[in-house]
N, C-alpha and C positions, 0 to 999 in steps of 0.2 A: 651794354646790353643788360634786360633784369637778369636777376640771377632766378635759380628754380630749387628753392632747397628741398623742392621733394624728388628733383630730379637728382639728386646727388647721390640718393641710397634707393636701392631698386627695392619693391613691395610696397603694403598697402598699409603702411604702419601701423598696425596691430601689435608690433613691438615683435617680429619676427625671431626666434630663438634659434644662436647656433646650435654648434652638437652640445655645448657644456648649459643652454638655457639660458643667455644672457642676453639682450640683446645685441644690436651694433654701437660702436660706437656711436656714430651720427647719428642716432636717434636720437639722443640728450638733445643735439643741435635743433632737430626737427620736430622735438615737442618744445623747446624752445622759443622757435618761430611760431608752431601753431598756438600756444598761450600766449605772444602777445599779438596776435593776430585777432583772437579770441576776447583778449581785453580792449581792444580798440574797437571790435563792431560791437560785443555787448553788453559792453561798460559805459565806454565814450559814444558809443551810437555812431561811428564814422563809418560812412558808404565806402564799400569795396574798391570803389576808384581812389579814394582817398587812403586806403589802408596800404593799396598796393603802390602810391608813392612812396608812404612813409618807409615800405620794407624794401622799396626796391625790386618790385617783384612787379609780375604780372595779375591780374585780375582775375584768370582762371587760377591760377596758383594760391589766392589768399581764398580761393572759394575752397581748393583742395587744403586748404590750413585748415580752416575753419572744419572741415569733415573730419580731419586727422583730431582735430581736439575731441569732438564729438566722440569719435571712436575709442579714444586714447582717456576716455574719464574726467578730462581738462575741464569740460564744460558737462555742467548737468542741466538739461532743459527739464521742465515742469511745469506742466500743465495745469490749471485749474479752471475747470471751465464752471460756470454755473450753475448751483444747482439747481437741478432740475427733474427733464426727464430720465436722463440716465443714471441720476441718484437711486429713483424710485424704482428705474427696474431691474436695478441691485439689488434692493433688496427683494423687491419680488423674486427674482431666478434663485435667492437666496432663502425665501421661506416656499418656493414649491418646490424646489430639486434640491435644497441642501448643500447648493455648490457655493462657493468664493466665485462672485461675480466681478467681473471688471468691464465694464460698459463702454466702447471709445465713442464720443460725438461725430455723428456723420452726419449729411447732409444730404437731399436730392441731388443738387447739383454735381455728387462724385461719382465718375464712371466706377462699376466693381474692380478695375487695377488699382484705381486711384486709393478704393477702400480697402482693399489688401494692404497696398503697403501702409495706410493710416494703422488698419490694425497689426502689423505687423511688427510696425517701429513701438508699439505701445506694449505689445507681448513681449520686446526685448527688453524691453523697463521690467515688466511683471516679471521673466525669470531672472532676469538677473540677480537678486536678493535668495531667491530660491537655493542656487547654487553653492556650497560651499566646500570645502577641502573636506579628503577621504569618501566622497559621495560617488555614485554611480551612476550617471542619468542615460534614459533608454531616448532617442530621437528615432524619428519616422524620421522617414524623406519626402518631397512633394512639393507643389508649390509654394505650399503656406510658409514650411519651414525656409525653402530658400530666401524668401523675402524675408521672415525674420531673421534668418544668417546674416544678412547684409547690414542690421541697424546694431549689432551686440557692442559693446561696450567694454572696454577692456577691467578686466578684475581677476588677477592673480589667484590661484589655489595652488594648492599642491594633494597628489595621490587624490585628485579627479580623475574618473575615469566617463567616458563619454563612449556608448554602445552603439550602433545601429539595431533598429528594431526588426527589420524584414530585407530578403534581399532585394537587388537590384536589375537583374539580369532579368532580359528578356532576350527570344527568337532573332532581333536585331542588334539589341546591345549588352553590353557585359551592367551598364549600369555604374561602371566602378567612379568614372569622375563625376556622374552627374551626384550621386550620394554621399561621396568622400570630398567633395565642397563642403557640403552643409557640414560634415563630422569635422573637417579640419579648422573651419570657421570657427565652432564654435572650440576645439583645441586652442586655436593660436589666442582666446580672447578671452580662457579661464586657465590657459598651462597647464592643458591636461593630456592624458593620454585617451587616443581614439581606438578603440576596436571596429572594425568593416566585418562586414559577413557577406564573403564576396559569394552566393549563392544566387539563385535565380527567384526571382520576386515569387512567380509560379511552379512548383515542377510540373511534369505532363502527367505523373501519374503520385498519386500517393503514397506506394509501395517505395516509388523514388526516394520521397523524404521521407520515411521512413527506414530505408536504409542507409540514408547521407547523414542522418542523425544520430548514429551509431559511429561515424569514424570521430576519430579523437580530434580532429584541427576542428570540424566542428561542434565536437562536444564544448569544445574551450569555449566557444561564443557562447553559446544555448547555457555555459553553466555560467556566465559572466551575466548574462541577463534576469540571471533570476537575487543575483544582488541589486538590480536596478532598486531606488528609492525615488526617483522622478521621473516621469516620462512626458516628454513633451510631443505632441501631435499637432499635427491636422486632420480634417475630414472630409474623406474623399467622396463627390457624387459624382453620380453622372450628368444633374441637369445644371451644375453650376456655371455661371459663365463665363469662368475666369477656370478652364478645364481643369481636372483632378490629372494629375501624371500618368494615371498609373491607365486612364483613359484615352488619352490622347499622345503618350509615349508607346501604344504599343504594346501594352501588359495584357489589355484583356479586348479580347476580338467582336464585332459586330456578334454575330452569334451566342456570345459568352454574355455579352451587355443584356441583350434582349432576357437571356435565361433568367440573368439575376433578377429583372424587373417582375419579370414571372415570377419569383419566388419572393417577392414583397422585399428586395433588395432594397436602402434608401441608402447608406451611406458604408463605409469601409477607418477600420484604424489601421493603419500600418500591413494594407493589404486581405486585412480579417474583416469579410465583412457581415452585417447587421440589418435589422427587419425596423420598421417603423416603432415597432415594439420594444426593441434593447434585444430583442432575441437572435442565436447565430447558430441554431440547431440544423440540422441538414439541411447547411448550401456546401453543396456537393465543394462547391471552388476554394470552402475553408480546409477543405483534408490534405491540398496541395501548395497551400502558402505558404509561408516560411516567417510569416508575420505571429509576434505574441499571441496566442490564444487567448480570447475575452477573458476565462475565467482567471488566467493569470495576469493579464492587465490589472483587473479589480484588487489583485492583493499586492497592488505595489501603495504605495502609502501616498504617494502624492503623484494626481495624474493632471495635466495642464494641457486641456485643447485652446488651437488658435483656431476660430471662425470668421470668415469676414463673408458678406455677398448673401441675397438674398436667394440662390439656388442652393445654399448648403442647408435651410430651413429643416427639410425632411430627417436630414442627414444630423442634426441639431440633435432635434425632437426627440429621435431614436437612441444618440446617444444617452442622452440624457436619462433617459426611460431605462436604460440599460444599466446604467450606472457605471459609466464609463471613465467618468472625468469627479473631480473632485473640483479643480480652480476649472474657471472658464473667461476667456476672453473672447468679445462679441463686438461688432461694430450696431450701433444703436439702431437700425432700420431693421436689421433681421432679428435682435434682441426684442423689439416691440410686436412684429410678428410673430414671432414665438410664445409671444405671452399673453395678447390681448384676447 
């Protein structure tokens, strides 16, 4: 029978750390197998059906090799596609808004899931250089970030520290595993430590956070966030088609939706949300979030939104105008609406 050397050691090879940070033995073994698994399809060009005689393995098994390299640093994919359009509207998003653009080539032909994760896996190249030892980076949670969780790439630091930007918790859920994915993900893939802010996304009243603010467990978050140096986001709408969480989990109610659009509501960072304009002045829903305040967002030194889908346009715009984001990653179909 093949054998399954990923079945041998339980996880998702990211290079799992005991309690001392090391990791398992059998990993050696099982980056191992995925490096030459990796050198036989893309070196030698050999079909899967053929890798998986050489190894003795199964076909689904050299497909999971082939991942484990990807994730594990084994292999660097690189893209270069032609210049072209999405040279040009680098530099345009770069001489109107003053941002680091990174343009990814889309097509008609891709549904907005298909263009999430394109832009996604390409946001996980952009931060990865980003990141380095002793740094503090602040993440939202959300759609966008979970798809970029999944493409990160394994790169050692040490004394990283990785934040949650807003809480989690809503009326139905505590929120804690669906945002302590993304924070551990990206933990296990720079060896870092995570801090959670297991608080509720909304309070119900102001005065709430306002007084929650005041106890010490969570003064520790609130003061750990203001060393943030990176903050990576998404941006949350309501008309996007590929939903924002924080909409379609249950965070903010038919009623509360409607409010915001009345108050020229187009997108939200980390639960704080924003007018078409960059402005966040009396929405009532910002005195109750638990998400950074815009004006402290802007004095973190380096801000990095991920965009894909042509329903987060609005939500774009506003950021941008806001001066929200410093680097920006865009899939090429709403990047050319937004500029033309």
């Amino acid at each position: 029978m093949a054998r399954d050397p990923l079945a041998e050691q339980p996880g998702d090879g990211i290079g799992e750390p005991n309690v001392h940070g090391a990791r398992h033995i059998s990993g050696d073994r099982r980056e191992r197998d995925a490096l030459r698994a990796a050198q036989l399809y893309y070196v030698q060009e050999l079909t899967m059906e053929a890798i998986a005689r050489d190894l003795g393995v199964s076909r689904s098994t050299v497909s999971r090799l082939l991942s484990l390299a990807k994730r594990n640093g084994l292999v660097k994919i690189e893209l270069n596609p032609p210049r072209g359009r999405a040279t040009s509207l680098v530099k345009e998003l770069e001489t109107r808004y003053g941002v680091r653009g990174h343009v990814v080539p889309t097509d008609g032909s891709l549904s907005e899931a298909e263009v999430l994760e394109r832009v996604a896996a390409h946001g996980a190249h952009v931060v990865q250089p980003l990141i380095s030892s002793g740094m503090t980076v602040g993440l939202a949670w959300g759609s966008t970030l979970t798809a970029l969780s999944r493409h990160l790439v394994h790169k050692p630091t040490h004394d990283t520290v990785f934040v949650q930007l807003n809480g989690a918790a809503n009326p139905q859920t505590t929120g804690i595993s669906y945002a302590s994915e993304i924070l551990f993900r990206f933990g296990a893939a720079f060896t870092a430590r995570v801090e959670q802010f297991p608080v509720p996304a909304f309070f119900d009243r102001a005065e709430t956070r306002a007084a929650m603010w005041q106890e010490r467990s969570v003064r520790r978050v609130l003061d750990t966030r203001t060393e943030i140096r990176l903050a990576v986001f998404g941006l949350g709408s309501i008309d996007a088609a590929v939903p924002s969480q924080i909409y379609r989990g249950g965070y903010v109610s038919a009623r509360e939706a409607a409010g915001l659009r009345d108050q020229g509501v187009v997108g939200d960072v980390a639960t704080v949300f924003y007018r078409r304009d960059g402005s966040d002045d009396s929405i009532a829903m910002n005195d109750r979030s638990t998400g950074l305040p815009l004006e402290a967002l802007r004095r973190i030194p380096q801000r990095l939104a991920i965009v894909a889908g042509r329903g987060k346009l609005e939500a774009v715009r506003g950021a941008l105008e806001g001066r929200l984001m410093t680097d920006l990653v865009i899939d090429e179909g709403t990047a050319w609406r937004l500029l033309k």
